[in-house]
C-alpha positions as CSV (number, residue, x, y, z in Angstrom):
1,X,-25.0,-13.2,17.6
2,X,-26.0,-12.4,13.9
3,X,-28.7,-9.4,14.0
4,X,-31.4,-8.3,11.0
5,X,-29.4,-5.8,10.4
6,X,-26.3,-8.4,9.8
7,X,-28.6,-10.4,7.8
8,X,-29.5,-7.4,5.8
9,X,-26.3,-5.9,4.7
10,X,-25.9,-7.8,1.2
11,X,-29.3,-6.4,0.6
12,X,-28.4,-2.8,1.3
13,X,-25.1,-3.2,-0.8
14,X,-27.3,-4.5,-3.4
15,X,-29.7,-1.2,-3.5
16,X,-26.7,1.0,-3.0
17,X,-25.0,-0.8,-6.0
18,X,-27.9,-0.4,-8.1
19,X,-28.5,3.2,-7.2
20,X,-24.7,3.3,-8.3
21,X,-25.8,2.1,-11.9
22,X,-28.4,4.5,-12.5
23,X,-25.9,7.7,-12.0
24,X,-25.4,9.1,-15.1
25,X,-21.7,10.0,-14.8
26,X,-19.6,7.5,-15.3
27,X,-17.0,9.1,-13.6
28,X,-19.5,9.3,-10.4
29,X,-20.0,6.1,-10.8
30,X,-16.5,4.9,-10.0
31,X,-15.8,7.2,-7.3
32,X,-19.0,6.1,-5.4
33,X,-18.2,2.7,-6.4
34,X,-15.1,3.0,-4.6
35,X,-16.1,4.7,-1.4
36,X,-19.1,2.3,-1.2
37,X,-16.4,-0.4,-1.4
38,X,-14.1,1.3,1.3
39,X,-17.1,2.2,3.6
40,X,-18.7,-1.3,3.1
41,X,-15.1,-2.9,3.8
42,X,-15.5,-1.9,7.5
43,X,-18.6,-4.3,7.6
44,X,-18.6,-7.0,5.0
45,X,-16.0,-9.9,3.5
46,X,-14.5,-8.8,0.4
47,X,-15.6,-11.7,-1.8
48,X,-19.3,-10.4,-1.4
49,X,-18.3,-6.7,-2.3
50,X,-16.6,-7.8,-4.7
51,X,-19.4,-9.7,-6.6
52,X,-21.8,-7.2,-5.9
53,X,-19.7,-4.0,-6.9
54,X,-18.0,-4.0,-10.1
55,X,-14.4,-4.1,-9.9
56,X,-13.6,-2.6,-13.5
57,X,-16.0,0.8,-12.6
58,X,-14.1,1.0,-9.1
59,X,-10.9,0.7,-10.7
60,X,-11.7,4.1,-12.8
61,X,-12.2,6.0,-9.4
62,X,-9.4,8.2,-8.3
63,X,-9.7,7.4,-5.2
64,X,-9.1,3.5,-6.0
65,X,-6.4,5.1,-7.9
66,X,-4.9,7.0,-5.2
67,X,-5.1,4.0,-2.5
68,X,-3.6,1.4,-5.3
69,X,-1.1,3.6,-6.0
70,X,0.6,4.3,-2.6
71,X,0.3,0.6,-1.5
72,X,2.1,-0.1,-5.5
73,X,5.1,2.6,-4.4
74,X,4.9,0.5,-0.5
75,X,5.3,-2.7,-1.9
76,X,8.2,-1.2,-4.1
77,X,9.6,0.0,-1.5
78,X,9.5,-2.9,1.1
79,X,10.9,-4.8,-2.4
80,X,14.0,-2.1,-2.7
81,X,14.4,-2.4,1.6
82,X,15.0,-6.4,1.2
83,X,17.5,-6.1,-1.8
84,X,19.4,-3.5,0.2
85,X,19.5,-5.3,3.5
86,X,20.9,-8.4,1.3
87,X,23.3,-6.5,-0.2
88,X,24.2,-4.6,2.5
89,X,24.5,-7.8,4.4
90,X,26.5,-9.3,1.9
91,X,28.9,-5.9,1.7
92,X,29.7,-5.0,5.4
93,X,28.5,-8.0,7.0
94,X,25.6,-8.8,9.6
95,X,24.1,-5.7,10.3
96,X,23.0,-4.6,14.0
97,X,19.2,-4.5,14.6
98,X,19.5,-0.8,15.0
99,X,21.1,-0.4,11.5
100,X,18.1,-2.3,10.3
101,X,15.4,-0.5,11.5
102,X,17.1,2.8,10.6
103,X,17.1,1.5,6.9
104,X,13.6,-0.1,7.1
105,X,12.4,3.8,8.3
106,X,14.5,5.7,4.9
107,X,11.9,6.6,2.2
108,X,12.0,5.3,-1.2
109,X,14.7,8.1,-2.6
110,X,16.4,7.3,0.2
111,X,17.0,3.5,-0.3
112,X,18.0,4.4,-3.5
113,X,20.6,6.7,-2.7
114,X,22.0,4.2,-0.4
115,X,21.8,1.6,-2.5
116,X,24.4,3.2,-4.8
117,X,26.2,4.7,-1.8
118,X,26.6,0.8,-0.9
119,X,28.9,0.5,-4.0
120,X,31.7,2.3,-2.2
121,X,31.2,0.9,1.3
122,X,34.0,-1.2,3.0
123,X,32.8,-1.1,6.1
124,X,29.9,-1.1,8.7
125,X,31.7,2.2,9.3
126,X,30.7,3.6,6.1
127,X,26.9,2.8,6.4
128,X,27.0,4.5,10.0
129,X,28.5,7.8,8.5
130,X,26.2,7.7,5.2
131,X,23.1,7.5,7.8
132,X,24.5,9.9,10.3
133,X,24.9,12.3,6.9
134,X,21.9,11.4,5.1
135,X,19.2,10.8,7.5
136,X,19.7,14.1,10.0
């Protein structure tokens, strides 16, 4: 059941977008940007914040900053996690789905340690121990 006040949410993102214009800080302006855009996300498709709120002011915002740049070091991360499984896979053989998910939980410091550890590995045996030291 679509209410007036579903009706009227582009309208209110408009005004609050608009209001956004008129501060005089720049800066301001792409931090409220933002947190308009996060706030309005809980309510609204992204397609209409998106034409309404200017991406290139949003992208200025620290805090648009801060959330692009932990899901940038995520997707990095998930990246590094698939390489090692491969090559990990490819070095010791199929790995139990314990193993996995111990290696899908390391940090991003962590895969890379392990991923030069991996060099010297001739064995499951040798990922076990490098866990069992490494991850206590």
């Amino acid at each position: 059941m679509i209410t007036e006040f579903d009706v009227a949410r582009p309208t209110v993102l408009q005004a609050v977008a608009d209001r956004i214009k008129m501060l005089p800080n720049r800066e301001r302006q792409s931090n409220v940007a933002a947190s308009t855009a996060i706030l309005a996300g809980l309510v609204l498709k992204q397609g209409l914040i998106q034409s309404v709120l200017r991406e290139d002011i949003m992208r200025e915002s620290v805090i648009y900053q801060e959330i692009d740049s932990a899901a940038e070091e995520r997707g990095l991360r998930k990246g590094e996690v698939n390489m090692l499984l491969k090559q990990l896979n490819y070095r010791v053989g199929p790995l139990e789905p314990n193993l996995q998910a111990q290696i899908e939980t390391l940090n991003l410091s962590e895969v890379e340690e392990l991923g030069k550890a991996l060099l010297d590995f001739s064995g499951v045996a040798d990922l076990v121990a490098w866990l069992q030291l490494f991850t206590d």
